[in-house]
N, C-alpha and C positions, 0 to 999 in steps of 0.2 A: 909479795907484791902488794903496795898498796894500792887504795880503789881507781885512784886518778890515774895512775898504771893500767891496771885491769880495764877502765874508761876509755882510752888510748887506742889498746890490744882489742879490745871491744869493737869499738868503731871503725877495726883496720875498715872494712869491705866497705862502708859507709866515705870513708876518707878518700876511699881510692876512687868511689864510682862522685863524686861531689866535688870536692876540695881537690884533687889532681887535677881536671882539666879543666876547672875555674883557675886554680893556680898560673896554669899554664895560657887561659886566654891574659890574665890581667900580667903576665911578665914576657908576653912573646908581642901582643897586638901592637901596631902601630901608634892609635889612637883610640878615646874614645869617641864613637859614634855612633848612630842608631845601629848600624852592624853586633857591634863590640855589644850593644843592649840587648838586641835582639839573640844572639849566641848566649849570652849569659842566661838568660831566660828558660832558652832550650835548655840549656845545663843544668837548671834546676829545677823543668819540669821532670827529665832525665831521673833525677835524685828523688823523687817520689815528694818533690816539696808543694806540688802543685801548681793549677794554673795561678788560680787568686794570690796566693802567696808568692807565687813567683814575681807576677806582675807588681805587687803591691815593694817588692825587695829592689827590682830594679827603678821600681819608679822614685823611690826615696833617694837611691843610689842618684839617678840623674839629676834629681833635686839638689842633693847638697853638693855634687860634685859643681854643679851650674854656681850654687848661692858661692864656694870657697874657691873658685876659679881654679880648680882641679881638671887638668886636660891629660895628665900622663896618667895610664893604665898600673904601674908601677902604683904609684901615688896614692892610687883612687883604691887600691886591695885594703888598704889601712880603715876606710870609711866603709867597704863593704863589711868586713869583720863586725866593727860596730854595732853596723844597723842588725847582725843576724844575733850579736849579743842583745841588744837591745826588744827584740823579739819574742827569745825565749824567756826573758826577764832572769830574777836570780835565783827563782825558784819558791817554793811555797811550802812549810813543815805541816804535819799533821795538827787541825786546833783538838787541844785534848786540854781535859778541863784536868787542870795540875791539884784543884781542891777536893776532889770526886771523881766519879766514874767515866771512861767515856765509850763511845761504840761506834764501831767501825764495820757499816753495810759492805761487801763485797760480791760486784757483778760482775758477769760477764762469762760469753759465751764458751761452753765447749772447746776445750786445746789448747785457749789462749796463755792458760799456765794459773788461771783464779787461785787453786788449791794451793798450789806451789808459790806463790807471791804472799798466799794470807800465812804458810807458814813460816814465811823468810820473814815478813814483821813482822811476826808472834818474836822470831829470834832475834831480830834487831832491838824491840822493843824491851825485851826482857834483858839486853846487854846496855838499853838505858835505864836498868833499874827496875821495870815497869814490872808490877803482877800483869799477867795475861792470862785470859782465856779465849779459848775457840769454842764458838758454838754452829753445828752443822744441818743448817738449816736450808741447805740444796737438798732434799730429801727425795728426787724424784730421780739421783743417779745412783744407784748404789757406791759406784767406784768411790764419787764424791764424798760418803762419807767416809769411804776407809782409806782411803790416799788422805786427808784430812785426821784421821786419827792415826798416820803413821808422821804426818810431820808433827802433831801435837806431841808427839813421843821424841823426836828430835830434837823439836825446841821443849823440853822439858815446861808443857804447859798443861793445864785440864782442859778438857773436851768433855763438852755438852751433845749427848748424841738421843736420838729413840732411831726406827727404825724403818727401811724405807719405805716412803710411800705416807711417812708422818707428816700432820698439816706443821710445815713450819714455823706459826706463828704461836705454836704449842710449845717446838723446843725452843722458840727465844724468848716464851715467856719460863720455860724450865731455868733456861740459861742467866735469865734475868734475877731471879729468884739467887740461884748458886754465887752469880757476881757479887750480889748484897753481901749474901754472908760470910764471903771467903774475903772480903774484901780487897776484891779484883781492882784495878787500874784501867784496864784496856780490855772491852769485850769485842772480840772481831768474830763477826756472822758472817759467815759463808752461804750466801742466797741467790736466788733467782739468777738465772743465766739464759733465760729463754724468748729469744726474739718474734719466732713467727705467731706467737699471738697476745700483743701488747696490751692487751686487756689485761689477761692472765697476767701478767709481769705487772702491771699496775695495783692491779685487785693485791697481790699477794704480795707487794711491797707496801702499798696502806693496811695492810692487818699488819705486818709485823708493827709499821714504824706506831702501831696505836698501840701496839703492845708493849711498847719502848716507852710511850708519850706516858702510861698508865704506873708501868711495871719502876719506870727509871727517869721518873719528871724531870732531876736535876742534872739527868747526864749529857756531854754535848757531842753531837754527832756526825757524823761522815760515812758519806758514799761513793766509794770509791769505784772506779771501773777499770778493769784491768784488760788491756787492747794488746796484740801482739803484733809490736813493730816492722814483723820481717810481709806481714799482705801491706804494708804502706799505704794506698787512699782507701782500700776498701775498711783497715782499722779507723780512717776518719767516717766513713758511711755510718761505720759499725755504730760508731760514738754519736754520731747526731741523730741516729735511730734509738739509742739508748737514753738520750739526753729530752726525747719527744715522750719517753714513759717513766724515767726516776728523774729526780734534781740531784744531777751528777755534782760530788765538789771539788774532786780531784780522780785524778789518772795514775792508771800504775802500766808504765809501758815494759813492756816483757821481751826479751830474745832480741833487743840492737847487738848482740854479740856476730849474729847468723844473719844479718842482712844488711845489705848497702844501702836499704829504703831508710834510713834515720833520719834522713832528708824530713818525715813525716813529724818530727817534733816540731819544725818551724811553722807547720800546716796549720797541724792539730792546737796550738798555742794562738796563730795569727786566728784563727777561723772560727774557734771554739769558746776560747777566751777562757779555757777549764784551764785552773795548773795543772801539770805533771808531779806528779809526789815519790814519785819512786821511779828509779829506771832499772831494768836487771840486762847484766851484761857477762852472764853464765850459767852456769848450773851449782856452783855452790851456795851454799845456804847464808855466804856474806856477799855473794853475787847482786844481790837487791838492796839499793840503797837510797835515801832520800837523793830528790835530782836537784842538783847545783847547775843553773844555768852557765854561770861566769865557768866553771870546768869544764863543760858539756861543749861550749864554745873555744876552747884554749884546746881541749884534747884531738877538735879538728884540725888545729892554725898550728900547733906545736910540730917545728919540722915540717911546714908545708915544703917550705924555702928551700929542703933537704935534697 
């Protein structure tokens, strides 16, 4: 099964609680009218897409359908698709610096799948060719480091580890050191994930990233936040709480397999303005993959009609 399949099969739950009975207002309704707005609205606050976003989707929708003299609900499905394409945009790849090293910060809280996401692009990365290492520099979970050095073993990568309770900014200056000489491509750190006291998450993401500034001047960087799709507005809470203590530059949205809330990628895009860099819609280990808006989009509308 390829991915846009697995996309598909992914987003059933999402499809059904969103796309069914939008399908259904914009091929049953009489007309469009402030009703016909207002129901749709509902519908996707329903889908976890939110109020703003919601409000901001139908209000473009009344816009163009007024500017194209668009009055059938049939009609007007074609221009909503659109606007939700034009939303999530086409998606945004990792910037990795193709002449030297690059490193890739990964947060995020407890459950959300962090360890399991940094090991799926250890092995995406490495079936682009890529040397990779992991360095685990969440040092204050235990589990964190050894579910981290059990997917280093999966994806056939080196792991940078000391032991828990190590200052972090020691194994990514370890990590930085071993990248140099092994002549690594992609160092992905596994770090901070801890919200209730933003200082600490602050304090301990400027020592690493000084040790990066110091250790690896020429390498280009990314912090990525890894949110799990299936709590829908509170992963957006999650994320503008996260984006007030790191400069997030991209998302890794986790487990749209296991929920209807996907609705949350129109939010999280409209509201945040972060791209989404990855999306996982399983549990195997080619389950995570860069996220293609234009498919993301098609895999709900494909067969709506059905």
């Amino acid at each position: 099964m390829g991915f846009f399949d697995k996309l598909k099969s992914g987003l059933k739950k999402t499809k059904d609680a969103l796309l069914k009975p939008i399908d259904l207002l914009f091929s049953s309704a009489d007309r469009v009218d402030d009703d016909f707005y207002e129901e749709l609205s509902d519908l996707l606050i329903m889908a976890d897409v939110g109020v703003e976003t919601s409000e901001y989707i139908t209000d473009t929708l009344r816009e163009r359908l007024k500017e194209k003299k668009i009055k059938e609900p049939a009609a007007a499905r074609e221009e909503f698709q659109a606007i939700l394409q034009e939303l999530v945009g086409d998606g945004e790849g990792l910037t990795l610096n193709e002449e030297g090293l690059s490193v890739l910060l990964v947060i995020g809280v407890n459950g959300v799948g962090k360890t399991t996401s940094i090991g799926k692009i250890a092995h995406h990365l490495k079936e682009q060719g890529k040397k990779v290492m992991l360095c685990a520099a969440d040092t204050f979970r235990a589990a964190a480091i050894e579910q981290l050095e059990v997917w280093a073993q999966r994806s056939d990568v080196p792991l940078i580890r000391q032991k828990e309770g190590a200052d972090p900014a020691a194994v990514v200056f370890d990590a930085s050191g071993a990248a140099r000489k092994q002549g690594i491509d992609v160092l992905i750190v596994d770090t901070a994930g801890r919200l209730h006291n933003k200082k600490n998450l602050i304090d301990e993401l400027a020592k690493i990233n000084r040790v990066i500034d110091r250790e690896l001047p020429n390498a280009t960087r990314e912090t990525l936040l890894v949110l799990d799709a299936s709590t829908g507005q509170n992963a957006l809470v999650q994320a503008k709480e996260f984006r007030r203590a790191a400069e997030i530059t991209g998302l890794v949205l986790t487990k749209l397999d296991g929920t209807a809330k996907g609705g949350i990628v129109l939010a999280i895009k409209r509201e945040l303005g972060i791209p989404v860099k990855f999306i996982g819609v399983g549990e195997g280990i080619d389950d995570l993959q860069p996220f293609n808006g234009e498919e993301f989009v098609n895999a709900f509308f494909e067969g709506a009609n059905a």
